[in-house]
N, C-alpha and C positions, 0 to 999 in steps of 0.2 A: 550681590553675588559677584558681579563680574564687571559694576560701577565703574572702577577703575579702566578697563579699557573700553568702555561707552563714551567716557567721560564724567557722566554725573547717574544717578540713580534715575532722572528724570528719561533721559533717553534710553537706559535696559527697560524701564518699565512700559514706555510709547511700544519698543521693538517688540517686546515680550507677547503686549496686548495685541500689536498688529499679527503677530505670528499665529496666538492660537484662535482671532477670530478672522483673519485674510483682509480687514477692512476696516475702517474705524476715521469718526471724525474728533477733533480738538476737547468740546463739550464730555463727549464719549467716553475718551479715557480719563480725563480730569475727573468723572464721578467714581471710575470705579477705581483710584486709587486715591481719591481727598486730595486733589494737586491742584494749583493754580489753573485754571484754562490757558492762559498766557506764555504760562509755560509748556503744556503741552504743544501748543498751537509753532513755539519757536521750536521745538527740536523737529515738529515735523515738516516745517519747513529746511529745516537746516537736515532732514534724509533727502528731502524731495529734491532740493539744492545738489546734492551729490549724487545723486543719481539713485539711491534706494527706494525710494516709493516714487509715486504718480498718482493726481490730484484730476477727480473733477468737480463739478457744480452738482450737488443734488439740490435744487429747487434753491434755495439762498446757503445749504452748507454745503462743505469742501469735504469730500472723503477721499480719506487719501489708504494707497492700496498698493503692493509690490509694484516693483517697476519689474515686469519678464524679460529685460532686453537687457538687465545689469546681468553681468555672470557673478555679481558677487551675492546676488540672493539666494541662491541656493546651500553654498558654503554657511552664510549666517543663518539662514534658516533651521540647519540640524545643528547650529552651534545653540538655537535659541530651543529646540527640541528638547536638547539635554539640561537645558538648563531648566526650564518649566516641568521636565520629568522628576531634576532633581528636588525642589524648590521646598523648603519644610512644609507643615501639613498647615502652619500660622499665616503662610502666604498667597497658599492657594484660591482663597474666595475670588479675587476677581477673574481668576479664570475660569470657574465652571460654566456650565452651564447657563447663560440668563436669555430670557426673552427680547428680542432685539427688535422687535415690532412690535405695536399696539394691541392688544387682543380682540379680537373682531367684534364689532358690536352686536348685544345681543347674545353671547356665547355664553354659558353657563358657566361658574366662577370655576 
C-alpha cells in the first residue's frame, strides 16, 4: 500500500503488525506474514535505531514496542490506522484476532 514511503514492504508490514498489536517480537511477525526472521529482526532494529520503537529482554527475546517519547508516533500511528482500516478483505488475516499466549493447561478445547 504505501511500500514506497516505508521503504520496502517488509517495514509497512513490521509497523502495520506493531500498530494493531502495541508489541511484538522478530519470530512474531515473521510467522504471521511468511517473512524471513532476519528480515523482520533488521527493520526493527533499523525503527528502534531511529527512535520509533523501544526494545526490552523478555526472558532470551527482544520485544520491541512504541517509543512514547518520539512525537513522531502518534502522527504514524493514525497514518498506520487508516491504512489497516483500508487494507482489502485478502490482507487482513494477520491482523485479527489471535491468541498471543499459550492456553492454560487443563482448559477445555
Amino acid at each position: 500500500m504505501l511500500e514506497a514511503a516505508f521503504g520496502s514492504l517488509a517495514a509497512e508490514r513490521v509497523l502495520l503488525f506493531l500498530h494493531r498489536y502495541d508489541s511484538g517480537y522478530g519470530r512474531q511477525v515473521a510467522l504471521a506474514f511468511g517473512m524471513p526472521v532476519s528480515e523482520v529482526q533488521k527493520q526493527l532494529r533499523k525503527f528502534e535505531k531511529g527512535g520509533l520503537l523501544v526494545s526490552r529482554l523478555v526472558g532470551r527475546t527482544r520485544v520491541y514496542s512504541w517509543n512514547p517519547r518520539s512525537v513522531f508516533v502518534a502522527p504514524l500511528r493514525r497514518l498506520l490506522q487508516t491504512m489497516l482500516e483500508n487494507l482489502p478483505p485478502e490482507q487482513r488475516s494477520p491482523f485479527r484476532d489471535a491468541r498471543r499466549r499459550p492456553r492454560r493447561a487443563g482448559k477445555p478445547g
